[in-house]
PDB file with one MODEL, atoms N, CA, C and O in Angstrom:
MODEL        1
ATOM      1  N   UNK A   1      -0.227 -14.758  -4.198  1.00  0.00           N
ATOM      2  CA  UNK A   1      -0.623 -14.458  -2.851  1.00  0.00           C
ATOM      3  C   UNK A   1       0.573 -14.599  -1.917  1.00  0.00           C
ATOM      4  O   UNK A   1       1.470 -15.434  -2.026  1.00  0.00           O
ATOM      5  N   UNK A   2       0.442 -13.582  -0.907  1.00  0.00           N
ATOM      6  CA  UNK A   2       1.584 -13.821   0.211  1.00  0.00           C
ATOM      7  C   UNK A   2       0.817 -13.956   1.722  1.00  0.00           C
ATOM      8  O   UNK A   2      -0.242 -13.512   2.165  1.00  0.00           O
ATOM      9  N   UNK A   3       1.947 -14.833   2.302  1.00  0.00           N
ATOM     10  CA  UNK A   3       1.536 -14.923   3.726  1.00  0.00           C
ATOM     11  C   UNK A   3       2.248 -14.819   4.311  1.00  0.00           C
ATOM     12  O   UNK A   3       3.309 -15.310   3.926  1.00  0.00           O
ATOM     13  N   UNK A   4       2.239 -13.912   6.075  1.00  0.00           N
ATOM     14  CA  UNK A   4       3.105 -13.426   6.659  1.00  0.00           C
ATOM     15  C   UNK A   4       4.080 -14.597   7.189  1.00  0.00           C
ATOM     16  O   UNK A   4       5.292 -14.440   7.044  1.00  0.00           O
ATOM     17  N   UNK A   5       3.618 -15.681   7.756  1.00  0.00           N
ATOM     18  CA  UNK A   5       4.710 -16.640   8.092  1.00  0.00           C
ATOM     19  C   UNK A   5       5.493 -17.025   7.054  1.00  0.00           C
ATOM     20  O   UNK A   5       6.598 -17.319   7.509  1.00  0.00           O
ATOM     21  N   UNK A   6       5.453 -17.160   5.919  1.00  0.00           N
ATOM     22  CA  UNK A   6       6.305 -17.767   4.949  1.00  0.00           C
ATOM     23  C   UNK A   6       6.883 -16.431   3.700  1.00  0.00           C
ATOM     24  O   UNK A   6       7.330 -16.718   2.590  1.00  0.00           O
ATOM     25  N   UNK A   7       6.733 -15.049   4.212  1.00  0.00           N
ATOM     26  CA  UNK A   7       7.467 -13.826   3.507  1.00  0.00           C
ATOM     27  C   UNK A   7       8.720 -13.955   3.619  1.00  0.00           C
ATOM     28  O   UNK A   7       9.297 -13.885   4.704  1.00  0.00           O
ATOM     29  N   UNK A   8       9.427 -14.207   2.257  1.00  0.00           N
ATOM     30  CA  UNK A   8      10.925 -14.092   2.368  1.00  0.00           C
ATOM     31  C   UNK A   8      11.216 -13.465   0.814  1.00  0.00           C
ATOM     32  O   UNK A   8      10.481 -12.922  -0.011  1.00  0.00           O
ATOM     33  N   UNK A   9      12.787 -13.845   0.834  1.00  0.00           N
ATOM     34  CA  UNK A   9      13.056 -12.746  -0.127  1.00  0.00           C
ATOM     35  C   UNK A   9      12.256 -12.462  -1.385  1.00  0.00           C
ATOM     36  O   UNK A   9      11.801 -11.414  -1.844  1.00  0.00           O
ATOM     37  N   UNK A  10      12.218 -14.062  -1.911  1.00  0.00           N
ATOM     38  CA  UNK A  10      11.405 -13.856  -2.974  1.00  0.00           C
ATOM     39  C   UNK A  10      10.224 -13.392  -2.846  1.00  0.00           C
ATOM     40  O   UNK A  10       9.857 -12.880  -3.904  1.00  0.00           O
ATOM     41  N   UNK A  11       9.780 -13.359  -2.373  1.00  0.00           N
ATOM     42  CA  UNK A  11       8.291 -12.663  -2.135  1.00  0.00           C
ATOM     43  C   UNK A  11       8.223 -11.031  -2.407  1.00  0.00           C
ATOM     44  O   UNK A  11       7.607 -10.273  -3.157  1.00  0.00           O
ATOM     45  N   UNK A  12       9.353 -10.919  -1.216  1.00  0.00           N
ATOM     46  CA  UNK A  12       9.783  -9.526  -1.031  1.00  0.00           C
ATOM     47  C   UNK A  12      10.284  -8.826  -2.210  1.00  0.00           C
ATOM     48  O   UNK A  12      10.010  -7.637  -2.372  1.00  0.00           O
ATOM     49  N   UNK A  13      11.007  -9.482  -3.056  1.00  0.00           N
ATOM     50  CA  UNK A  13      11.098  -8.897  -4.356  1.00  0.00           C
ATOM     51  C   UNK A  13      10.042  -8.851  -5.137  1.00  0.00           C
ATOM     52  O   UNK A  13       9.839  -7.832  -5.797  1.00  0.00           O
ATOM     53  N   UNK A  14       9.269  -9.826  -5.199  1.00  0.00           N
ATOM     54  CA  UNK A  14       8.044  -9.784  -6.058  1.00  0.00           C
ATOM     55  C   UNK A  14       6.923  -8.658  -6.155  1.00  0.00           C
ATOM     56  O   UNK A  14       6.317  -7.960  -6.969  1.00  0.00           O
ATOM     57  N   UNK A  15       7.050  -8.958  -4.678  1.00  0.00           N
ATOM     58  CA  UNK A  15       5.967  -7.732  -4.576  1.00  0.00           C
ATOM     59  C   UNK A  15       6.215  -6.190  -4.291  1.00  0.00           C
ATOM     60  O   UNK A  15       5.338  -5.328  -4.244  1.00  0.00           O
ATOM     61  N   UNK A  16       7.802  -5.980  -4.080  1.00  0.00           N
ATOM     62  CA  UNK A  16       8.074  -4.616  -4.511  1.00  0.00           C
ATOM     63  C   UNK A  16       8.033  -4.090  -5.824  1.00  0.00           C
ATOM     64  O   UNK A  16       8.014  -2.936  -6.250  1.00  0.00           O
ATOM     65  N   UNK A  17       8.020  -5.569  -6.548  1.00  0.00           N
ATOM     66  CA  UNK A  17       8.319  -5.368  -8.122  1.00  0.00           C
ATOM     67  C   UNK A  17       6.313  -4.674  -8.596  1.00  0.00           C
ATOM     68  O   UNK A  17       6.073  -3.718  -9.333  1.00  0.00           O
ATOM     69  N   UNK A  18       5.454  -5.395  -8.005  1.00  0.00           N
ATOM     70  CA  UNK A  18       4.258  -5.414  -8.505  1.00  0.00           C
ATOM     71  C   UNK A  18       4.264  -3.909  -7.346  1.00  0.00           C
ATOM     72  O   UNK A  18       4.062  -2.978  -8.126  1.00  0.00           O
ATOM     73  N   UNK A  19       4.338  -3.581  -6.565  1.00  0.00           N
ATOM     74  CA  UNK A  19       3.944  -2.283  -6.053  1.00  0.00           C
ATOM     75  C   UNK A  19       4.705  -0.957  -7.071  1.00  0.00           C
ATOM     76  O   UNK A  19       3.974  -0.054  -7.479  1.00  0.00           O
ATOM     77  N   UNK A  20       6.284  -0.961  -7.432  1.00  0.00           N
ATOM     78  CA  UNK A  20       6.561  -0.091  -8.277  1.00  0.00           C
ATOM     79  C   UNK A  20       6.005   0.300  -9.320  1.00  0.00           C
ATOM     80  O   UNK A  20       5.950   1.471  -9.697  1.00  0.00           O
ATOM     81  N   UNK A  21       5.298  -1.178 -10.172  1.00  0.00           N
ATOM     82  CA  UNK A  21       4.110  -1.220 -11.756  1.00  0.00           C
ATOM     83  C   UNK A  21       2.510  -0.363 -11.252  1.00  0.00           C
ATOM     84  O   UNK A  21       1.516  -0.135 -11.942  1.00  0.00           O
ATOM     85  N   UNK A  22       2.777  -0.044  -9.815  1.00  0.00           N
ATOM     86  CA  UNK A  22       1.266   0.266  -9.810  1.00  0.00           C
ATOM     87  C   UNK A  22       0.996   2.286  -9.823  1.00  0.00           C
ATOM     88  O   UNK A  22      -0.008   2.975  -9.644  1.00  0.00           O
ATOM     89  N   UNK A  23       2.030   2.527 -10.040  1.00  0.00           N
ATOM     90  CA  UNK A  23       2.058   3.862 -10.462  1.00  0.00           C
ATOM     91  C   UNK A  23       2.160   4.297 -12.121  1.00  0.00           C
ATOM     92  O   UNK A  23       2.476   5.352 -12.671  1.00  0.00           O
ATOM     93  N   UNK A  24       1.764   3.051 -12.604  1.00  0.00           N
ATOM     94  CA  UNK A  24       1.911   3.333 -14.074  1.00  0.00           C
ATOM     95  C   UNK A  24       0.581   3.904 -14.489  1.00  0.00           C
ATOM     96  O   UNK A  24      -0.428   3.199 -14.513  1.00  0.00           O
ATOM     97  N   UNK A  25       0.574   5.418 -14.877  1.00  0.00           N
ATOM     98  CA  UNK A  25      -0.806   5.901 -15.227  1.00  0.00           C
ATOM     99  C   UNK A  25      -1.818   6.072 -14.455  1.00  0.00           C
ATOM    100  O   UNK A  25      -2.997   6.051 -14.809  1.00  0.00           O
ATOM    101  N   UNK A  26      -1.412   6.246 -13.390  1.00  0.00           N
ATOM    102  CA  UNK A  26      -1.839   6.618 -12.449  1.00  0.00           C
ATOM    103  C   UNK A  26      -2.342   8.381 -12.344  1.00  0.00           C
ATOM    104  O   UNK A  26      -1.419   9.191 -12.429  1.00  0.00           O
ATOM    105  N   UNK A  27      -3.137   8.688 -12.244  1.00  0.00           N
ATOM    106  CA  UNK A  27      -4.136  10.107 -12.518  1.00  0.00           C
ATOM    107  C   UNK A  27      -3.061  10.759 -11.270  1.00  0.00           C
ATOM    108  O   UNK A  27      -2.139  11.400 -11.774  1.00  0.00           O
ATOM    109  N   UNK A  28      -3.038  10.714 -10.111  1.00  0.00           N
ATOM    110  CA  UNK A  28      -2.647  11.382  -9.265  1.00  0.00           C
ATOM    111  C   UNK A  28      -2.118  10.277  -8.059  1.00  0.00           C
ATOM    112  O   UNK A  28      -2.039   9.049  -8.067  1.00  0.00           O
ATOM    113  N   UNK A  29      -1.817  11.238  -7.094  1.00  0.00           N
ATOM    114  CA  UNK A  29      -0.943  10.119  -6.063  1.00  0.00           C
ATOM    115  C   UNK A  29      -1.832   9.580  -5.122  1.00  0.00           C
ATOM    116  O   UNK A  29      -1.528   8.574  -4.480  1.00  0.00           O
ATOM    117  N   UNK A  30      -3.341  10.393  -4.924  1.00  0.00           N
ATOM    118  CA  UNK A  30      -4.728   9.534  -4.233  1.00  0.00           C
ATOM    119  C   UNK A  30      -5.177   8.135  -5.094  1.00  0.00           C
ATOM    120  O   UNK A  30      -5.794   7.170  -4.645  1.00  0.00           O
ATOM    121  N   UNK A  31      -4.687   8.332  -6.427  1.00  0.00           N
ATOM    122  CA  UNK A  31      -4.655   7.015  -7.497  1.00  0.00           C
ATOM    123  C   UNK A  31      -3.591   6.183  -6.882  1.00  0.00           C
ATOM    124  O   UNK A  31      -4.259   5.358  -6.258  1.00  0.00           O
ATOM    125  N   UNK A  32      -2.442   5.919  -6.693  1.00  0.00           N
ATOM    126  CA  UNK A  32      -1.582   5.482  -6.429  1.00  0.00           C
ATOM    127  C   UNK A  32      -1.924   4.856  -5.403  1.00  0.00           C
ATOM    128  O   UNK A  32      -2.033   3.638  -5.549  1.00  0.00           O
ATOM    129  N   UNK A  33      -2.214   5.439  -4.022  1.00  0.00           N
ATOM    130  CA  UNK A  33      -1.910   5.200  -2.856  1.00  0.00           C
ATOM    131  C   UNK A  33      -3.141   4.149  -2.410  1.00  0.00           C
ATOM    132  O   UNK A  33      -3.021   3.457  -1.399  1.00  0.00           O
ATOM    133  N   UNK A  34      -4.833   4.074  -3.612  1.00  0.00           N
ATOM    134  CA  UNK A  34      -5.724   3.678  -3.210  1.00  0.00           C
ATOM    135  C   UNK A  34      -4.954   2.194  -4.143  1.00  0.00           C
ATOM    136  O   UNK A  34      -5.151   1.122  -3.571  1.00  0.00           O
ATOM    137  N   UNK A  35      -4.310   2.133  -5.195  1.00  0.00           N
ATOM    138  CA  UNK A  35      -3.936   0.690  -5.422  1.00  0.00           C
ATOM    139  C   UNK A  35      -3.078   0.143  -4.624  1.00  0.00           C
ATOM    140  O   UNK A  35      -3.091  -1.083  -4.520  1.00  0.00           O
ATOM    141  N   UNK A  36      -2.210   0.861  -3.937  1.00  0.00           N
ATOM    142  CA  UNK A  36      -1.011   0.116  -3.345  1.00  0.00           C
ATOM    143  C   UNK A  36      -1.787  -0.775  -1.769  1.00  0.00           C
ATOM    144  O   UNK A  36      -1.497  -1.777  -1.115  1.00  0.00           O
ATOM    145  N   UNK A  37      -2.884   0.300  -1.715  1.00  0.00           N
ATOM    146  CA  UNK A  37      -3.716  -0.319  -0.340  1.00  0.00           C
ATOM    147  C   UNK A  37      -4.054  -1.576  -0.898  1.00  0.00           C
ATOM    148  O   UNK A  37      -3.700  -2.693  -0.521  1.00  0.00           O
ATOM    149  N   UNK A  38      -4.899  -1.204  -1.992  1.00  0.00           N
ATOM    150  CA  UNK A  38      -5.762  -2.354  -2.143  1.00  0.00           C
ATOM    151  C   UNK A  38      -4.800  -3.785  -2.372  1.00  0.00           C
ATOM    152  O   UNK A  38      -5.031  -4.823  -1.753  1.00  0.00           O
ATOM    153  N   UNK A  39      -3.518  -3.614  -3.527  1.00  0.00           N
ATOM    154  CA  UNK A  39      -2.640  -4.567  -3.713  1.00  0.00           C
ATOM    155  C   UNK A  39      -2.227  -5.504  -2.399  1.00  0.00           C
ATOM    156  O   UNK A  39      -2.088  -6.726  -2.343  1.00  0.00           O
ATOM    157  N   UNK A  40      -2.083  -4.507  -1.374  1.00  0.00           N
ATOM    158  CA  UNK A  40      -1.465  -5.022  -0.258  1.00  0.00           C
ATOM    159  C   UNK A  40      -2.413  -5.734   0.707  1.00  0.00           C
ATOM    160  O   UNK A  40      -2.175  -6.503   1.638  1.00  0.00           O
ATOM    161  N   UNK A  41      -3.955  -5.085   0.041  1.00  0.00           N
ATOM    162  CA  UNK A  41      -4.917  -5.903   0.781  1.00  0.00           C
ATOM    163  C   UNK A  41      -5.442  -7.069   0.457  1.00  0.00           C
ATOM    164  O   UNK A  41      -5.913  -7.862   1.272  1.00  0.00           O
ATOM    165  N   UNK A  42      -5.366  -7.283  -1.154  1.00  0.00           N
ATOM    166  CA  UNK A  42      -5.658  -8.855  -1.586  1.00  0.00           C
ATOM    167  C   UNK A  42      -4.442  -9.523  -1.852  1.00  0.00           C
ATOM    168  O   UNK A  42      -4.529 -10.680  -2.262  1.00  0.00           O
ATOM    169  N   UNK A  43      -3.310  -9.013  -1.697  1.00  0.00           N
ATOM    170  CA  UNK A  43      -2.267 -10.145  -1.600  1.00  0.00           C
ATOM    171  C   UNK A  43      -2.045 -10.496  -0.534  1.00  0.00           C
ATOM    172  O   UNK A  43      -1.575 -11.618  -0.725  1.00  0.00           O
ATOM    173  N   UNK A  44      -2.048 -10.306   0.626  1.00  0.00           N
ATOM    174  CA  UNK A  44      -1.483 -10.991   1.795  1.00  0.00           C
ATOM    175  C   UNK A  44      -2.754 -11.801   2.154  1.00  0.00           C
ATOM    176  O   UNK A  44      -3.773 -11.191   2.476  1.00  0.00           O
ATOM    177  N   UNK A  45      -2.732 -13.043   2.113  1.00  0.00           N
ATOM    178  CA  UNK A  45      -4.046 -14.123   2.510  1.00  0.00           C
ATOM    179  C   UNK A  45      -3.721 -14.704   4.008  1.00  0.00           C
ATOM    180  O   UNK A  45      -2.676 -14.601   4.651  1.00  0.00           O
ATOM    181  N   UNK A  46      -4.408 -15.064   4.202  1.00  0.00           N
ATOM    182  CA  UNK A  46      -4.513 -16.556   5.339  1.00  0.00           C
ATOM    183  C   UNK A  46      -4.015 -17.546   4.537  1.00  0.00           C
ATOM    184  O   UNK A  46      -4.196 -17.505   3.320  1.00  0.00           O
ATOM    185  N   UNK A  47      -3.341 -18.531   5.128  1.00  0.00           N
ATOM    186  CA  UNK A  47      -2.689 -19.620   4.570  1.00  0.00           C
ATOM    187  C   UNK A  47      -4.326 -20.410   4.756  1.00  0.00           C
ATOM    188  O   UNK A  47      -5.157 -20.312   5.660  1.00  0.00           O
ATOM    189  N   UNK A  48      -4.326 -21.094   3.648  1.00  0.00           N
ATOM    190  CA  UNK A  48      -5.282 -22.445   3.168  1.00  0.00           C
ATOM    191  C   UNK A  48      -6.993 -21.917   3.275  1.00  0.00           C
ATOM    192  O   UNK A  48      -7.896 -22.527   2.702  1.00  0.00           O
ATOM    193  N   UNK A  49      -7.193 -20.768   4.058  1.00  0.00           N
ATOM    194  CA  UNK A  49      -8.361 -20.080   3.824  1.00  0.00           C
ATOM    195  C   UNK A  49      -8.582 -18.969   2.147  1.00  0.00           C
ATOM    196  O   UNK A  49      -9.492 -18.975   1.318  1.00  0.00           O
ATOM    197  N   UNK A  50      -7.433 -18.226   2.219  1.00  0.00           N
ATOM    198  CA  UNK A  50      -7.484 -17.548   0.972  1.00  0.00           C
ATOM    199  C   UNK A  50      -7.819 -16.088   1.725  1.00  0.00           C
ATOM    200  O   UNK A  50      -7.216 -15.122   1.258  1.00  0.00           O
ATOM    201  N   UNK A  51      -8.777 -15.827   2.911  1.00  0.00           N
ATOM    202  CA  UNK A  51      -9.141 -14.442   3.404  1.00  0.00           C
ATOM    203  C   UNK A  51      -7.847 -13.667   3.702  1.00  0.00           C
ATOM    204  O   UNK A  51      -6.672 -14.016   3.815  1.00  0.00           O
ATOM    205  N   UNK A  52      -8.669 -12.154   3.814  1.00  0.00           N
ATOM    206  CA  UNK A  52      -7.419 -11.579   4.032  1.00  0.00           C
ATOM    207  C   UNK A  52      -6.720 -11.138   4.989  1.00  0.00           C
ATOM    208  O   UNK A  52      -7.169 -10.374   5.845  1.00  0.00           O
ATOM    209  N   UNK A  53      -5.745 -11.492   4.961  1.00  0.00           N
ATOM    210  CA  UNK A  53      -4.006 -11.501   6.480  1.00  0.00           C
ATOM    211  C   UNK A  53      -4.471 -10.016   7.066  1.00  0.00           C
ATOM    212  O   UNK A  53      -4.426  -9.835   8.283  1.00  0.00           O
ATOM    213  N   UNK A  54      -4.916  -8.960   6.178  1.00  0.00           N
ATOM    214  CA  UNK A  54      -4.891  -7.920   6.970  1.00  0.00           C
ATOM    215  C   UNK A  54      -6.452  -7.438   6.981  1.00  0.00           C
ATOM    216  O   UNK A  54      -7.211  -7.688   6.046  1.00  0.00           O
ATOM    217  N   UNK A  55      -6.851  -6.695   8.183  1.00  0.00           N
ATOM    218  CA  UNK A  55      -8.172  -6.183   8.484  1.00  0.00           C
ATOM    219  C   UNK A  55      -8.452  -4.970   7.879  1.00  0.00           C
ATOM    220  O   UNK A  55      -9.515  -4.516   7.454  1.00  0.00           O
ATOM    221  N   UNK A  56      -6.992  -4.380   7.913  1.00  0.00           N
ATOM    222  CA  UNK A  56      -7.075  -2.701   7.428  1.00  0.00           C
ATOM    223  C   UNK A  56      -6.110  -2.267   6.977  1.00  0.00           C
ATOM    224  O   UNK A  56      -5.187  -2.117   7.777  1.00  0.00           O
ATOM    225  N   UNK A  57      -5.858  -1.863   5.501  1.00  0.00           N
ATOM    226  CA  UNK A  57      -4.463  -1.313   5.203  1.00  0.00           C
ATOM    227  C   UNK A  57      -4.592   0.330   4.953  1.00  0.00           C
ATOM    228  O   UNK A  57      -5.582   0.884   4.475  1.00  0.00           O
ATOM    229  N   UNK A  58      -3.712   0.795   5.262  1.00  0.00           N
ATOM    230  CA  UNK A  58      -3.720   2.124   4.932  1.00  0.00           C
ATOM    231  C   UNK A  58      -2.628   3.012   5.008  1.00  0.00           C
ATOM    232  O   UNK A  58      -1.687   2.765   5.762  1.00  0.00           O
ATOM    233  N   UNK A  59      -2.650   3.711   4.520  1.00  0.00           N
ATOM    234  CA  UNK A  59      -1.487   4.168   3.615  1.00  0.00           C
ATOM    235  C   UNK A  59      -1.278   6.151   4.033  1.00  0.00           C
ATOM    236  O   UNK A  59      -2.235   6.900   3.839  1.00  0.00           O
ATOM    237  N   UNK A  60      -0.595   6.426   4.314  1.00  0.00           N
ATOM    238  CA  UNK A  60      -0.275   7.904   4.857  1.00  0.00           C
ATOM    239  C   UNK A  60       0.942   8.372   4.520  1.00  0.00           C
ATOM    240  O   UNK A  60       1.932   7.644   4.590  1.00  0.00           O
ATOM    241  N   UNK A  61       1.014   9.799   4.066  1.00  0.00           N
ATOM    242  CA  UNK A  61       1.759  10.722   3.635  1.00  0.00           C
ATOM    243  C   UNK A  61       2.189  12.244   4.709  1.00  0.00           C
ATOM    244  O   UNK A  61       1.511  13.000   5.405  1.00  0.00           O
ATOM    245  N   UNK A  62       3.228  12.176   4.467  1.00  0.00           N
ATOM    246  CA  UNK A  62       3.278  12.993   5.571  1.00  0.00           C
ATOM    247  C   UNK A  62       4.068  14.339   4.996  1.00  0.00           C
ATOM    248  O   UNK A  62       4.543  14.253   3.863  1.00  0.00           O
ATOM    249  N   UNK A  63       4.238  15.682   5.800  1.00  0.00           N
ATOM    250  CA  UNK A  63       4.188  16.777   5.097  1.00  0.00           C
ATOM    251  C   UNK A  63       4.995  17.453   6.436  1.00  0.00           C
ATOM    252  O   UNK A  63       4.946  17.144   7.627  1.00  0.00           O
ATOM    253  N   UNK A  64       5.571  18.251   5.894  1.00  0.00           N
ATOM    254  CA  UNK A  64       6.336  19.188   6.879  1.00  0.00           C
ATOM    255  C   UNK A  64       5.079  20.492   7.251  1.00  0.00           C
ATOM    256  O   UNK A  64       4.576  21.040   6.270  1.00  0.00           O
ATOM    257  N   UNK A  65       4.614  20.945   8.673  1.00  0.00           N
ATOM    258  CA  UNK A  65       3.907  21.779   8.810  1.00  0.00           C
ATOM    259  C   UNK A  65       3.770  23.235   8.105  1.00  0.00           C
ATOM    260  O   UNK A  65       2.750  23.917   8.006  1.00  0.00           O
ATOM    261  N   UNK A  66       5.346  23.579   7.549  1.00  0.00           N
ATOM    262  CA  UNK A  66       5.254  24.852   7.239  1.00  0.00           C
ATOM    263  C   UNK A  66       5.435  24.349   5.831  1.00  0.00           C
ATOM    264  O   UNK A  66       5.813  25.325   5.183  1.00  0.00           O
ATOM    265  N   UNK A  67       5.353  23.353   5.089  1.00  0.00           N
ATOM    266  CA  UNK A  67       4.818  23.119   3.774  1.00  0.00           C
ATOM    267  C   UNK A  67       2.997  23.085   3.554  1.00  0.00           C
ATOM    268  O   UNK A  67       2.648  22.598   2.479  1.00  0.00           O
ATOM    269  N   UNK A  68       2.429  23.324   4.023  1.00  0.00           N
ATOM    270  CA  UNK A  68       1.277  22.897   4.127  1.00  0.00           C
ATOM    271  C   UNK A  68       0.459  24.219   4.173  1.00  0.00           C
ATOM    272  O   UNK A  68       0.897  25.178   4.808  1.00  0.00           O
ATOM    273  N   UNK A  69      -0.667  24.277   3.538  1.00  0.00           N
ATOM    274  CA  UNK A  69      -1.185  25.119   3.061  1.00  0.00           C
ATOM    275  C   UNK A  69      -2.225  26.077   4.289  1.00  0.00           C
ATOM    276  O   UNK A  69      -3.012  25.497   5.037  1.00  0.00           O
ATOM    277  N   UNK A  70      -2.066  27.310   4.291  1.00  0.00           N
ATOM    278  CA  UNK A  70      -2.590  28.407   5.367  1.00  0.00           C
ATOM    279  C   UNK A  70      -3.701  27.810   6.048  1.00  0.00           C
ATOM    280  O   UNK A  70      -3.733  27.779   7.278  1.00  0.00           O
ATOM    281  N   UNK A  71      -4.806  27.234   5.184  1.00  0.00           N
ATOM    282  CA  UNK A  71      -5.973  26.584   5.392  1.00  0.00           C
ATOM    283  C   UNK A  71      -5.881  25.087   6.449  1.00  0.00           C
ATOM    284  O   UNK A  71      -6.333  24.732   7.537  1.00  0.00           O
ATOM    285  N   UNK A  72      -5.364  24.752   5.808  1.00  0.00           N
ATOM    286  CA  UNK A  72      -4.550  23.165   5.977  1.00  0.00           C
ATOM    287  C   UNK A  72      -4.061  23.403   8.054  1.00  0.00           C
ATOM    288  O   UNK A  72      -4.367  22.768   9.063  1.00  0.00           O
ATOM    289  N   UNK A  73      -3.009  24.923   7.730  1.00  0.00           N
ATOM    290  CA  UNK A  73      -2.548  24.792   9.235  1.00  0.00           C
ATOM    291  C   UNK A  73      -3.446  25.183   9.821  1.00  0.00           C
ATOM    292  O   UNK A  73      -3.058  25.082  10.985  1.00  0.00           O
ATOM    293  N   UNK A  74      -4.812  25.736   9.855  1.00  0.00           N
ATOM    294  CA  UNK A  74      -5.205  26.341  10.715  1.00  0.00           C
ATOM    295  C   UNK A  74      -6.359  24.966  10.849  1.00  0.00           C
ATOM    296  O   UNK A  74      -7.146  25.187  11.770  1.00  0.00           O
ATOM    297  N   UNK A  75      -6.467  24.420  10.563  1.00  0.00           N
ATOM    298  CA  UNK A  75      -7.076  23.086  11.075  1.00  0.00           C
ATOM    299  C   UNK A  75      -6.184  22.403  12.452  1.00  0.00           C
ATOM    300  O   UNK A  75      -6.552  21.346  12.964  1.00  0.00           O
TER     301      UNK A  75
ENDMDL
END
């Protein structure tokens, strides 16, 4: 578990290390992106409660407009 007052390096390595393992076999990148939320949502706790540091994690991808599909732009 991590907590925001006491995040330092080691941490910071740790848990880049456990976010890189979470694309292993992963079906697609909506697979990916729903573990990295979730990872990021049960690791960061409240100190001595255990609940979780964050209310809402979420995760966004972003796309150049004229990459994006006819349908897509006309939304």
């Amino acid at each position: 578990m991590y907590h925001f007052p006491s995040f330092h390096l080691g941490d910071m390595t740790a848990c880049s290390a456990a976010l890189r393992r979470l694309g292993i076999g992963a079906a697609d990148l909506q697979d990916v992106a729903g573990r990295v939320v979730r990872h990021l949502f049960e690791s960061f706790t409240r100190l001595g409660t255990g609940e979780p540091a964050c209310v809402l994690v979420r995760l966004f991808k972003t796309i150049r407009y004229d990459r994006l599909a006819p349908e897509l732009q006309r939304l």
